[in-house]
N, C-alpha and C positions, 0 to 999 in steps of 0.2 A: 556464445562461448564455442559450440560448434564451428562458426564459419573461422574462427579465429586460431582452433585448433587446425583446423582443415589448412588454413592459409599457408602455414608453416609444413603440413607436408608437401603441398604443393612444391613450394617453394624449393624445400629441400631435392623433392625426386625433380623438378624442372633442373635444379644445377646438377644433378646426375646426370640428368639424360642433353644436357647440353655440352657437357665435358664430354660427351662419346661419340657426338656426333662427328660423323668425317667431311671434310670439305667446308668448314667454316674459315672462311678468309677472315682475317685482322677484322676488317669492317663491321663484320655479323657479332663477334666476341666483342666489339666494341658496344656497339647496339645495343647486342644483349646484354651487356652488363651496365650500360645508362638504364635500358626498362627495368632492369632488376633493382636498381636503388630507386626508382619512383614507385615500386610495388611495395619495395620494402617499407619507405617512410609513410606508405599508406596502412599496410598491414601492421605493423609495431609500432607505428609513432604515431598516427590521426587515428585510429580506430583505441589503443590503450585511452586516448586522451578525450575522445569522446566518452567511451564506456565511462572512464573518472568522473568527468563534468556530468553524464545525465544520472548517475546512481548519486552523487553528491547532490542535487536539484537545484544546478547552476550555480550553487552558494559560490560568493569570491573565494574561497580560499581552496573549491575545489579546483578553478576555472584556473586560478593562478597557479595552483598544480597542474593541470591539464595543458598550459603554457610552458612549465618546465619540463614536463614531457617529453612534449612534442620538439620544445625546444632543443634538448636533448639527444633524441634521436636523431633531429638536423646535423648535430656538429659529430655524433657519430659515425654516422655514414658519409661525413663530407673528411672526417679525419680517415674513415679508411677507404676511398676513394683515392686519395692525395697519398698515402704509406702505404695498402694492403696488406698483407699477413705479416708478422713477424717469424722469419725464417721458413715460409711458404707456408707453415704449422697455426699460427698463435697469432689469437687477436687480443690487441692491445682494447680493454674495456671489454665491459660484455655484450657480446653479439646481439642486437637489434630481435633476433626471431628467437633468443630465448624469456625477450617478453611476456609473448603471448604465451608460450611454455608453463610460465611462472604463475602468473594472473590468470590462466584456465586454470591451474590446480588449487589457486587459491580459494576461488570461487567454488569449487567443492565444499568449503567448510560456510558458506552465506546461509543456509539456514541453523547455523550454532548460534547464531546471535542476531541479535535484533538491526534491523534496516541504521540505525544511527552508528550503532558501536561498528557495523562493518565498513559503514563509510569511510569512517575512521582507521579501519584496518587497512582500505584497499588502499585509501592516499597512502598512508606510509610505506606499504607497498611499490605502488608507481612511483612516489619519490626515492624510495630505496632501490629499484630497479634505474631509474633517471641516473642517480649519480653512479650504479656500476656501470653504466652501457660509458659515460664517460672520462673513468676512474682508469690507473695505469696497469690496472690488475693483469693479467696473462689468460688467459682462454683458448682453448683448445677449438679447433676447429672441428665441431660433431658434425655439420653435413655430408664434409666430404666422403667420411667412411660407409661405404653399403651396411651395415650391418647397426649401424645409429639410425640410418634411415629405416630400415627393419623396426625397429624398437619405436622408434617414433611413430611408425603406421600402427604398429598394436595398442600404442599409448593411445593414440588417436582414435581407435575403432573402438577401444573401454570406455574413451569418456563422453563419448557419441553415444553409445547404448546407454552410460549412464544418464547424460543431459538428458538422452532422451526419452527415457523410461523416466526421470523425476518431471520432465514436462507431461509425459502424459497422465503421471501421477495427478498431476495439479490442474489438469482440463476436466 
């Protein structure tokens, strides 16, 4: 849950500090925005869909969600690779890195309930996450603003001390 949270700031402070830099020709912004969607579909699309399939213990209907996933995330990021923002502002679905957003804070509440019932919680989860990432909804673009980035490092730095004060609880 940590590296997952972490992923996502990353993420967010690398496209700040890529937007600032001076002397990127076409080429580099090009580059850099093909690495950023193989990062992306690792970070929010193969790592959600793992996490699904090994907390489900491979059963098919978590593997076949773990398919929609990831599947999901694919036509994603290849629909906003092809369109980009709407009105430089607004993505169309919701954003890939509010994923992992979603699914850390869920996992908060994993010991209210027993290993089967949250199974069951997280799939409807990542399938309810699957169909917003490529639903027509409107989404606002949170990375680009400094001050979301701010929010998100705090967010980030509480549920790190938490994860990590209830793992050391449990060692």
């Amino acid at each position: 849950m940590i590296g997952m949270i972490w992923a996502v700031s990353f993420d967010w402070a690398d496209g700040l500090i890529a937007r600032r830099m001076k002397g990127r020709n076409k080429s580099k912004q090009t580059f850099g925005g093909q690495l950023d969607v193989l990062i992306d579909i690792v970070s929010y699309g193969v790592t959600p869909a793992i996490l699904l399939s090994s907390y489900g213990e491979y059963d098919f209907i978590f593997l076949a969600a773990a398919f929609i996933i990831l599947s999901a995330s694919a036509l994603r990021l290849s629909y906003f690779s092809t369109f980009g923002l709407l009105g430089g502002t607004k993505y169309t679905g919701l954003a890939l890195d509010n994923n992992n957003i979603i699914l850390v804070f869920i996992f908060l509440f994993e010991s209210f309930f027993s290993h089967e019932i949250f199974s069951y919680i997280l799939l409807i989860s990542c399938l309810g996450i699957a169909w917003l990432n490529v639903s027509q909804i409107k989404t606002p673009k949170l990375s680009s603003n400094p001050r979301n980035v701010y929010i998100l490092g705090i967010y980030t730095i509480i549920l790190t001390s938490i994860y990590g004060w209830v793992s050391f609880l449990n060692t």
